[in-house]
FILUMTOR-259957 format. One record per residue (C-alpha): x, y, z. Coordinates in steps of 0.001 Angstrom, whole numbers, padded with zeros to 6 digits, always signed. Example, Ala and Ser with C-alpha at 12.3 -4.5 7.8 and 13.67 -1.06 7.14 Angstrom:
<sites>
+012300-004500+007800+013670-001060+007140
</sites>
This chain:
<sites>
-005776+051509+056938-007641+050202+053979-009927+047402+054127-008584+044001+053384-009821+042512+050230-012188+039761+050797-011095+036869+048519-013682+035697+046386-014331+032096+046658-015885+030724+043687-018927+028585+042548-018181+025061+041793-018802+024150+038255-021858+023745+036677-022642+020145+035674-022505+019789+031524-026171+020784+029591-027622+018157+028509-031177+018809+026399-034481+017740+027480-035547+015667+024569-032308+013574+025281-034035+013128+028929-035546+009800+028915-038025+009105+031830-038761+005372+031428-042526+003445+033554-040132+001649+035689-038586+004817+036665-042243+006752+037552-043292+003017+039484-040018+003347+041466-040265+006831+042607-044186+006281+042998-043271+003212+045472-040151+004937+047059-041987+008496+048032-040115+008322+051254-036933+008043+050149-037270+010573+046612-038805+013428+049483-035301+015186+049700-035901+016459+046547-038616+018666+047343-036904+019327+050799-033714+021234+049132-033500+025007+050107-033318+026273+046658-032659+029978+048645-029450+029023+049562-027991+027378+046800-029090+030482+044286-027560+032897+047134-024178+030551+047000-024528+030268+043229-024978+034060+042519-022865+035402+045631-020435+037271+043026-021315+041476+042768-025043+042204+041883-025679+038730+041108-026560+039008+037543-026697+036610+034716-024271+038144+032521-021389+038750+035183-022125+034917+036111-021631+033746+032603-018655+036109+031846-016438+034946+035170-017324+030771+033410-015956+032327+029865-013043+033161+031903-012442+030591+033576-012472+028882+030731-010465+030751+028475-007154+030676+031019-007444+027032+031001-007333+027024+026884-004457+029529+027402-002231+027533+029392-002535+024455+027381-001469+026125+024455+001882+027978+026552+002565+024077+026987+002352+022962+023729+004460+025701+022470+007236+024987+024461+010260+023442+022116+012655+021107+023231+016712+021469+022529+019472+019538+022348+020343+017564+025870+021986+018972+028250+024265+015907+029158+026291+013789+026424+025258+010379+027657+021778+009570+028568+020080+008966+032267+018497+005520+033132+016006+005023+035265+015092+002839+038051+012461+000667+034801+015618+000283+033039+014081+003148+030341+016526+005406+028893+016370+009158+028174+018213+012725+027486+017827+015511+030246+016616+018623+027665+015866+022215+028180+012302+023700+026800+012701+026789+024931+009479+029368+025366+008849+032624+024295+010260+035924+024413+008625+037063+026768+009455+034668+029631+013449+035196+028546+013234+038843+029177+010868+038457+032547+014049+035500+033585+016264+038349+035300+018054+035261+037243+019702+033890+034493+017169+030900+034552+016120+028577+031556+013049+026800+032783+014545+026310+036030+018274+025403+034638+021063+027677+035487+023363+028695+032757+026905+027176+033937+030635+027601+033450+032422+024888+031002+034571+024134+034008+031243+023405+036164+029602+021846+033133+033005+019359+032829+032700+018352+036685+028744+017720+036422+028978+015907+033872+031478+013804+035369+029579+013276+038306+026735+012386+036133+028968+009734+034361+029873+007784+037904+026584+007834+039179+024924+006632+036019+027476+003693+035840+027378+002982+039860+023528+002492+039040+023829+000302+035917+025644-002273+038177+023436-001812+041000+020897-002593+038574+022796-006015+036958+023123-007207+040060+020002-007065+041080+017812-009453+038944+020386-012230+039825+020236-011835+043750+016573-011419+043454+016912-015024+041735+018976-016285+044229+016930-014991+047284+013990-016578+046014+015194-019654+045669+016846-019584+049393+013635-018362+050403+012074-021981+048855+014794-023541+050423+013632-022246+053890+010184-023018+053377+010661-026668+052285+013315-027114+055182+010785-026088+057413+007566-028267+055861+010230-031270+056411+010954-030747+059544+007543-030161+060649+006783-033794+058663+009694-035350+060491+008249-034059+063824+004728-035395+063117+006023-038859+062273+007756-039010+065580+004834-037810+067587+002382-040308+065790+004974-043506+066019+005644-042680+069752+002112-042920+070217+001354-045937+068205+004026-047626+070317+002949-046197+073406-000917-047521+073328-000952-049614+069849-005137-050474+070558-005975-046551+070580-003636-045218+068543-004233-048046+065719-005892-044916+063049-002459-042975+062976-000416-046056+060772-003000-044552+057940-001672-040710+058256+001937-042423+058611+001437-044191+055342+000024-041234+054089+002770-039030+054875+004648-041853+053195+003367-040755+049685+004713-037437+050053+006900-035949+047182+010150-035159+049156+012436-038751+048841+013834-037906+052469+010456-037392+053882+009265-041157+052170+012124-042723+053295+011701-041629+056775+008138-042669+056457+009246-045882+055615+011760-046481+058001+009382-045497+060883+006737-047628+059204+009196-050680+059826+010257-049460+063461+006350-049425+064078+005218-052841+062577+008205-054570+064076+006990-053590+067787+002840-054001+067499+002614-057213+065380+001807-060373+067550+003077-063462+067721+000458-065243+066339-001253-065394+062816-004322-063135+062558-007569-064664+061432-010038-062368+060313-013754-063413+061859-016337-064494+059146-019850-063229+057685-021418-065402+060518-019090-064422+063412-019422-060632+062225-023375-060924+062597-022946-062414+066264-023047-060173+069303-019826-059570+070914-018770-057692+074023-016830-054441+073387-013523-055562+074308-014039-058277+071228-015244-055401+068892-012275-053571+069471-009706-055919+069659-011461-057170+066291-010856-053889+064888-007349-052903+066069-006741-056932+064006-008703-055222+061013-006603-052025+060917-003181-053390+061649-004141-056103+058146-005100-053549+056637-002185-050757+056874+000468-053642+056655-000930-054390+053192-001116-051610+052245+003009-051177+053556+003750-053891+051664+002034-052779+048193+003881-049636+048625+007079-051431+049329+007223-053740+046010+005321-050487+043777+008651-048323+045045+010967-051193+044284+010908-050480+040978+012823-047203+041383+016575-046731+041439+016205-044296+044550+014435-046245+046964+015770-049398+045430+018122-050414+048875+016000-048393+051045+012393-050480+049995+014952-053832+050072+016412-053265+053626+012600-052887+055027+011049-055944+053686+014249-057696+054236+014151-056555+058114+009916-056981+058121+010161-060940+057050+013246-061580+058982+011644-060254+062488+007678-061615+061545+008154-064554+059465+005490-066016+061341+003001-063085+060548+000149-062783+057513+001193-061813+053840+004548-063690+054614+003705-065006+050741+004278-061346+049402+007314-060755+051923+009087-064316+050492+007888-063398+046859+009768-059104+046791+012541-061218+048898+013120-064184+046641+012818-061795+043427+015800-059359+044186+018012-062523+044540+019792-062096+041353+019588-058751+041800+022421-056519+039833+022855-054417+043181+025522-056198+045113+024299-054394+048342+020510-055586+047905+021612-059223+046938+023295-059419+049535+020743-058195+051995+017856-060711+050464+020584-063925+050453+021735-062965+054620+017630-062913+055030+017078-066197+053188+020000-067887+054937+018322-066453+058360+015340-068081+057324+016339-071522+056706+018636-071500+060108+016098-070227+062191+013622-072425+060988+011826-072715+064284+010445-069464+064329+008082-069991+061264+007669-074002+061876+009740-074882+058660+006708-073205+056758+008640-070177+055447+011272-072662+054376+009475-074772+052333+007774-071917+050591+010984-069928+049769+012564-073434+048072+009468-073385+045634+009558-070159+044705+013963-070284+044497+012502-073096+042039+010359-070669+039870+012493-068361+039813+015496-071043+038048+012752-072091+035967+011433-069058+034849+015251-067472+033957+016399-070768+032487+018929-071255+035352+020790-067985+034096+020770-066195+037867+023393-065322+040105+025328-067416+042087+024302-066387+045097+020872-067048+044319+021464-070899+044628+024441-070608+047235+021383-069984+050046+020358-073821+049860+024022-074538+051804+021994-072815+054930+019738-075998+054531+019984-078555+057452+018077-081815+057827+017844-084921+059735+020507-087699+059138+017550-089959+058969+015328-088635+056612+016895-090077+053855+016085-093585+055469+012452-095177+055644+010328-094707+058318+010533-097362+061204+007206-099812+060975+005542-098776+064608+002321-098465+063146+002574-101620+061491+003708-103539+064604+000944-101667+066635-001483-102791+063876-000490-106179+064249-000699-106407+067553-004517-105115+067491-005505-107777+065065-004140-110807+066921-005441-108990+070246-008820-109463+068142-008338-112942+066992-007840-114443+070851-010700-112249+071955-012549-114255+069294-012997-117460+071366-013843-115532+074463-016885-112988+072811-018466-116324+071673-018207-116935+075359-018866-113823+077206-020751-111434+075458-019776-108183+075569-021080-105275+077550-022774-102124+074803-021826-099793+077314-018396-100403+078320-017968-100092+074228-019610-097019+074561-017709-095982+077474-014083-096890+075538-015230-095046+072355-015914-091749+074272-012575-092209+076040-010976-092565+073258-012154-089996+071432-011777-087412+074523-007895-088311+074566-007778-087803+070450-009156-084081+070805-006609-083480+074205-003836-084566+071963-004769-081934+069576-005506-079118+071369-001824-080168+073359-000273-079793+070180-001479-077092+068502-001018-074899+071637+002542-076823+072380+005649-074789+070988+006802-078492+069902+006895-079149+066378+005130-082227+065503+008231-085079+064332+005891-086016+061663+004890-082342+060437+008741-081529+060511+009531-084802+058776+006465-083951+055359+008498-080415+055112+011592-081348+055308+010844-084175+052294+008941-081337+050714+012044-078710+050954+014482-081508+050120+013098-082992+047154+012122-079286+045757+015915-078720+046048+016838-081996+044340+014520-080528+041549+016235-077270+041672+019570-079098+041255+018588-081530+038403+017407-078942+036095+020539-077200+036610+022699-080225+034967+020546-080945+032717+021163-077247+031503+024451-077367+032058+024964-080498+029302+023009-077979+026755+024720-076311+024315+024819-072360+025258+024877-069656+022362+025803-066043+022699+021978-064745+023119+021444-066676+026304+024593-065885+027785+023788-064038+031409+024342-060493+031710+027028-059354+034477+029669-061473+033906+028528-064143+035274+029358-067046+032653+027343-068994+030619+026817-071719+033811+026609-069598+036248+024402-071831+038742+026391-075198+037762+029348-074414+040911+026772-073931+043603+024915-076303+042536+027709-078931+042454+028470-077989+045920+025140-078817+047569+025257-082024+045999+028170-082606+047334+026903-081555+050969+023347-083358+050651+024358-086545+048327+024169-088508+051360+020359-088101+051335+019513-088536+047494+017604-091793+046645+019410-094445+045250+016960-094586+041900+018806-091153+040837+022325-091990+041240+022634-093296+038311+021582-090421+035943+023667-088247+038424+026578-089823+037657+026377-089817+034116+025448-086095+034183+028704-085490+036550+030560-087631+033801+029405-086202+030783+030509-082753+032491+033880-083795+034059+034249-085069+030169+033587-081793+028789+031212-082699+026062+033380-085746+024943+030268-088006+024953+027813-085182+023415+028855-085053+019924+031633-082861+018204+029412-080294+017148+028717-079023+020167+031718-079048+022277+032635-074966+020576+029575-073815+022677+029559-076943+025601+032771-075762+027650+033913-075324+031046+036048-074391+033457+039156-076711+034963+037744-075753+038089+034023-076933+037189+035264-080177+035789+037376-080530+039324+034083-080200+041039+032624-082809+039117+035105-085528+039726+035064-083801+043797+030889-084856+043731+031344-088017+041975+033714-089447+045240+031651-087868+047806+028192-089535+046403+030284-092704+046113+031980-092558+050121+028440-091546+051145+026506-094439+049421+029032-096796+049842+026827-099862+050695+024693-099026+047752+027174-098386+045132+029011-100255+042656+029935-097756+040477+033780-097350+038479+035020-094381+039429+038139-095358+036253+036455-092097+034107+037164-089693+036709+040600-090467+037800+041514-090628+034044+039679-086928+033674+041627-085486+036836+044784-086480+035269+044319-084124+032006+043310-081923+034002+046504-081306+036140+047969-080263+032746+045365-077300+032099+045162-076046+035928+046660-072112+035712+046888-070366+038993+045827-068082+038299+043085-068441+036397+041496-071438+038326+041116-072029+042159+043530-073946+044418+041216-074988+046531+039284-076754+044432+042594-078767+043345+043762-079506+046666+040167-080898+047401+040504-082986+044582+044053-084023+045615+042807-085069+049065+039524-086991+047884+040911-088845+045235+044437-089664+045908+045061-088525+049933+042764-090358+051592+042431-093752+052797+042187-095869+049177+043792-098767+047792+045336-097340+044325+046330-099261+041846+049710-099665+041152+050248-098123+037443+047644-095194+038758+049859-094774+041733+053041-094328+039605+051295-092164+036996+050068-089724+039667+052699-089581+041859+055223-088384+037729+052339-086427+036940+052224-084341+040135+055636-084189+040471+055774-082522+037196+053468-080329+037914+054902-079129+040628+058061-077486+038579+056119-074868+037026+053574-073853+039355+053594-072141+042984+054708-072763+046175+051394-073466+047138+050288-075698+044183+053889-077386+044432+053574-077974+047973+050127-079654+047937+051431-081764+045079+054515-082636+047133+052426-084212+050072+050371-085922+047492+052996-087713+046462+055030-088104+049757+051335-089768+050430+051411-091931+047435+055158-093341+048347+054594-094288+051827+051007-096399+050699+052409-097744+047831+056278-099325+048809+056630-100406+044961+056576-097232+043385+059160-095689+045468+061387-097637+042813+060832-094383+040890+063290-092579+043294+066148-095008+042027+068406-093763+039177+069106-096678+037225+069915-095926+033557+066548-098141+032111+064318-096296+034909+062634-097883+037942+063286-101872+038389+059645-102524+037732+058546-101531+034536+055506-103222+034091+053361-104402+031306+054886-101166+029010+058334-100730+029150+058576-096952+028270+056722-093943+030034+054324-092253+027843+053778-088521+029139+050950-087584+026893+049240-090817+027501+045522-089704+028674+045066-092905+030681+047027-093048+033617+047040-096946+033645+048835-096955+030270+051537-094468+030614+054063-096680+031929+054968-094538+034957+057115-097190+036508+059634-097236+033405+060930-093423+034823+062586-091810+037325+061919-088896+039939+064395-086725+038331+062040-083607+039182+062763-083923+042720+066480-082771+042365+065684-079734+040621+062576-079339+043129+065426-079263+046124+067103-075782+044617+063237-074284+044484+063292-070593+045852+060570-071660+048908+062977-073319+051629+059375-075516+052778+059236-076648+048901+062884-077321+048794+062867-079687+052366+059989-081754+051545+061344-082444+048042+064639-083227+049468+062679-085516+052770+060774-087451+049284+064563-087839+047605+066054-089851+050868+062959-092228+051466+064151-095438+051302+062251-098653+049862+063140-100643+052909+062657-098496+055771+059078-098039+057060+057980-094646+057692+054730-093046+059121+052074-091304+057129+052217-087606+056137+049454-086167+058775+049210-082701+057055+046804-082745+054024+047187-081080+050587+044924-078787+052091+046636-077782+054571+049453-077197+053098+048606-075157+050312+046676-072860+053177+049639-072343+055090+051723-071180+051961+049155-069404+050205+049516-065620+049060+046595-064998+051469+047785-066079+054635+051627-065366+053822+053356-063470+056529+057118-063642+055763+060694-063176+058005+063877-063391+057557+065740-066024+059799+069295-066833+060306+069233-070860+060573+070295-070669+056733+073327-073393+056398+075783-073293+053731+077160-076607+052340+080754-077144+052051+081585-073727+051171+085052-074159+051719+085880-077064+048636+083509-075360+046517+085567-072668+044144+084743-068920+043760+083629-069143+040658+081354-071719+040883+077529-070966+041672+076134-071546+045072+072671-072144+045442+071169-069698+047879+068169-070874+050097+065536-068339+050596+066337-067072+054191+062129-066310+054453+060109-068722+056698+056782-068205+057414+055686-067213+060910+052782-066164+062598+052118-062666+063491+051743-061658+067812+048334-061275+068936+049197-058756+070878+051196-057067+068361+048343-057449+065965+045985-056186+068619+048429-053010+068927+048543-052202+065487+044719-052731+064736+044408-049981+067866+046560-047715+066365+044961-048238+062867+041566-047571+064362+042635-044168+066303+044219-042956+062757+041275-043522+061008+039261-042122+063331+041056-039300+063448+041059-038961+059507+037176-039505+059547+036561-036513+062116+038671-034294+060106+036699-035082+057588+033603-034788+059252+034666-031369+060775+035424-029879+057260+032053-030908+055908+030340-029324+058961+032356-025959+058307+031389-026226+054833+027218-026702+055804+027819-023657+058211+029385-021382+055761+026548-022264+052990+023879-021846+056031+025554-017811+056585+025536-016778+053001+021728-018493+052737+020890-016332+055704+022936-013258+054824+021322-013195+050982+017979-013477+052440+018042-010224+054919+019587-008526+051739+016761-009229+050372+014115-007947+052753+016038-004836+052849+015804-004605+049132+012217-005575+049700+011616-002384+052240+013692-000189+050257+011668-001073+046699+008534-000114+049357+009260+002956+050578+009669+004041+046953+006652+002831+045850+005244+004976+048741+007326+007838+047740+005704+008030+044306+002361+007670+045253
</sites>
């Protein structure tokens, strides 16, 4: 056997010539290898023997054979290059074009080389492609087609899941920074409340946290905020210590008492700044509302009350039924539980209510003035004080005068003055302490607010009529809905509930404001009355006011009340159901005309026509207050029951005019007496069987028999047949009248067979149970299908996202793959 050829290994390549005189050998470089001799030394350590015996290992080693095997080297390298550029490309092999995974696209083509390669290519082979049948050619290329278009849609859908997996993957992450927020404001407000004095520092990361971007996470903040401040505050008014009392020594139980004061100040202020600064936004409009609302309600007592009252009294008139609601329920809570403030919070919430009218121009809401009927005070505060100090003064000074005669007998003793004067001011300081630690109020601290609140109401109410009698244009009218006097009902009814404790030097002016606006601008000019107009019901409140200042200052009074009876008359004619309120009316009815009052006789007559009238064309309600009016009228007044004869001139006493005017305006001149009842008869066929019996009970009073009062007010009776309270059967108890002489023909007047009865409690009670499980029922249903919803969301969230860390390994592994 032959030798085996030893394969040559060759020399790596030399490094590129470069010339000496483009050596450049710089000082630094000569200093550096001068300084460095211990590291340069491998230089003149290299075994030069070895690398020329590596170098020149190839046969006898010389120069020439070295360079030639270089040349060569070199010279394949420039041969291949040019067998690559010569290569020439064709036409493609496929019709349609490949895509790759970039999205690039581009033709599969065959290179075409030379000669010589076709003839060594005994396989058949072009470059590595195999010459195929057009049967073969048909079926790859139809393969080609599906996969091309599988990976086109592969590729469309994946941008938009990669979109969609991103943004579940935020989703995730901000789910999971809430709930670890949510977690840490339960672990720091379970502390606080578990050791307030060494927890104090965490309200500051709480409030922090409460400045967060998420709205859930500040409204949670907020809420737990309130939960927190509700629990620690004291019940006592914090006084911070002075420059002076800060530079005294204290024991450590003072320092950090004085410091849990300081901190708790300081994080409820700054609460309460973030409160009103987030009131301004639509979002946490109700939530900011509900926690100052709850805050002042639970510490009213407690410092910055002023700033509570003042983000309170301001959403009022608010637009937002639900937070004017909330701040009216925690005004109203104020004034009634006035003895856990003192009556301080009170009086301060009237002055600013005051501002508030005055700076809007009495243009607010209702409600906004409908608070003040929360108000109570003390029958007697409208009454002057009782003279004890005087009498005690009086008593000193003629104690002094007979101790004259005896000190110009016995002189008296310097130290038992002495004595007396320490005494008496030991007992002065006793009383004080006693009453400032006392839960008592003082009488005569109560008595200064409640003068303060009333007379700041009083205020509140004056400027409100005196607006009212100002003509209103179109720019000032109040946006809402709510009229151009929208404060002048409320405001009529608390002088109607506090006119017993106005002083007598105002009645006056009150009761020509309440006449000039019963009147409806009749005694302001002509000019004005187009923009100086009210309601029927407004002017009905008026003339309501009027009698109750009059009942309540009856001793005081002697004023003629003529104006309004002669106003309520007109306005009987302009009352519409329902456009105005019946219970104003029936008020009016039972002020004016039901109670106990001596009425003149025309005024009697012309009330009792008038009402009958109006009871024709109104409803059963309306009719049937009108109907006990007058039933009212007939039994006080024995004369004008002549109206319920039927004599062909009218009643038998006419009086001073001898024919009834209908459109008189003055009751006294219409000549009521001169007519007749006739209403009642049609008022007996009325479709209500109640209407229909009291008309007929009115027709058969007699002017000789005496019968009792009516006990059931116009009041009354228009609640009991209102639409409201209306719960109607059908009963049997109908009678038919003489049915048997009347012909078939003829029309029979058909009572209603409907009666009003109350409903069963315990048949209410069943069907409110029943109600209550139904809805229930609905409202899980309902709860159940949004909870299948959330879950089926949740599993497409979670089944997009491992899609996409499969897509994420897969894209990987490629990557890998290439590289």
């Amino acid at each position: 056997m032959g030798k085996k050829k030893q394969k040559t290994v060759l020399p790596p390549e030399l490094p590129p010539e470069v010339p000496d005189e483009e050596i450049e050998v710089s000082d630094e470089d000569l200093q550096f290898i001068n300084e460095n001799l211990e590291y340069a030394g491998f230089v003149s350590k290299l075994d030069t023997h070895s690398i020329t015996k590596h170098v020149s290992r190839v046969a006898d080693a010389n120069e020439g054979d070295l360079e030639s095997l270089y040349e060569k080297r070199l010279r394949k390298k420039l041969e291949n290059k040019e067998k690559e550029e010569s290569a020439l490309e064709v036409d493609p092999v496929d019709v349609l074009p490949v895509k790759t995974l970039d999205g690039e696209l581009y033709y599969r083509r065959v290179t075409k080389e030379s000669k010589a390669d076709e003839a060594e290519s005994n396989e058949g082979e072009v470059n590595g492609v195999l010459k195929l049948t057009k049967a073969e050619k048909r079926a790859k290329l139809k393969k080609l087609r599906k996969e091309a278009k599988k990976q086109s849609k592969d590729e469309a859908q994946q941008v938009p899941q990669a979109e969609v997996l991103d943004e579940v993957e935020k989703d995730l992450n901000t789910e999971e920074a809430r709930e670890m927020k949510k977690y840490k404001l339960a672990e720091l407000g379970t502390a606080i409340l578990a050791d307030p004095e060494s927890n104090i520092k965490s309200l500051k990361e709480m409030l922090e946290i409460s400045k967060d971007g998420d709205g859930v996470i500040v409204m949670l903040a907020l809420k737990s905020l309130l939960a927190v401040f509700k629990n620690i505050i004291p019940g006592y008014r914090i006084r911070l210590p002075t420059e002076k009392e800060q530079e005294m020594k204290v024991s450590k139980a003072v320092k950090k008492m004085r410091f849990y004061e300081y901190t708790l100040l300081s994080a409820l202020k700054a609460y309460i700044q973030k409160l009103v600064a987030l009131q301004q936004q639509t979002v946490y409009k109700r939530v900011t509302a509900n926690c100052l609302c709850t805050l002042l309600a639970a510490v009213p007592h407690f410092n910055f009350r002023e700033s509570l009252l003042a983000a309170v009294v301001s959403n009022l008139s608010s637009q937002d039924d639900v937070v004017r609601k909330l701040c009216c329920s925690t005004v109203k809570s104020l004034f009634i539980n006035a003895g856990k403030h003192g009556g301080e919070a009170t009086v301060e919430a009237v002055k600013m209510i005051a501002e508030l009218v005055k700076a809007h121009n009495c243009l607010l809401h209702p409600d906004s003035i409908e608070v003040f009927m929360s108000l109570s005070f003390d029958e007697d505060l409208g009454k002057p004080e009782k003279p004890d100090a005087d009498n005690r003064a009086k008593n000193k000074k003629s104690r002094k005068r007979k101790g004259v005669d005896k000190s110009n007998q016995i002189p008296d003793n310097e130290r038992k003055k002495t004595r007396k004067d320490i005494m008496s001011r030991t007992r002065e300081e006793v009383n004080a302490d006693f009453k400032a630690a006392s839960f008592a109020q003082d009488p005569q601290e109560k008595r200064r607010m409640q003068s303060e609140t009333l007379s700041a109401v009083f205020q509140i109410f004056f400027r409100i009529l005196k607006h009212s009698v100002q003509p209103v244009t179109e720019a000032t009218l109040v946006p809402g809905g709510f009229g151009s006097h929208p404060l002048l009902a409320p405001c009529l009814n608390g002088i109607g509930k506090f006119s017993h404790l106005i002083d007598l030097d105002f009645m006056s002016d009150l009761m020509n404001f309440l006449r000039k606006l019963a009147g409806n601008s009749s005694n302001i000019g002509d000019s004005s009355k187009s923009s100086f107009q009210f309601s029927v019901s407004e002017r009905l409140r008026c003339c309501i006011v009027a009698f109750k200042v009059m009942r309540n200052n009856l001793d005081a009074l002697n004023v003629d009340l003529q104006d309004f009876f002669t106003q309520f008359y007109n306005l009987m004619l302009e009352y519409r159901p329902g456009r105005d309120e019946g219970e104003v009316l029936t008020e009016a009815l039972k002020i004016m005309l039901f109670d106990d009052r001596q009425h003149d006789m025309q005024r009697a007559a012309a009330f009792i026509k008038r009402l009958a009238t109006f009871s024709l064309f109104f409803g059963s309600a309306e009719s049937m207050a009108g109907l006990v009016t007058v039933k009212h009228l007939l039994l006080k007044n024995v004369k004008c029951r002549n109206l319920l004869e039927n004599d062909a001139g009218g009643g038998s006493i006419a009086g001073a005019i001898s024919k009834y005017q209908p459109h008189a305006t003055d009751p006294n001149r219409s000549g009521a007496l001169a007519s007749v009842l006739w209403e009642l008869n049609l008022l007996t066929k009325h479709y209500h069987p109640a209407v229909a019996t009291m008309s007929l009970n009115i027709s058969n009073m007699s002017s000789s028999n005496n019968q009792l009062l009516h006990h059931v007010s116009p009041q009354q009776a228009y609640a009991e047949l209102s639409l409201e309270n209306e719960c109607i059967k059908p009963s049997g108890d109908a009678k038919r009248a003489n049915n048997k002489k009347r012909r078939p023909n003829d029309h029979i007047p058909v009572k209603s067979t409907f009666d009003l009865v109350p409903m069963d409690p315990i048949a209410e009670n069943e069907v409110r149970k029943k109600l209550s499980e139904h809805f229930l029922l609905l409202r899980d249903i309902e709860e159940s299908e949004r909870l299948k919803s959330e879950l089926d969301q949740t599993t497409l969230c979670l089944n997009l996202y491992e899609s996409y860390k499969k897509h994420k390994k897969r894209k990987a592994r490629s990557m890998r793959g290439k590289t």
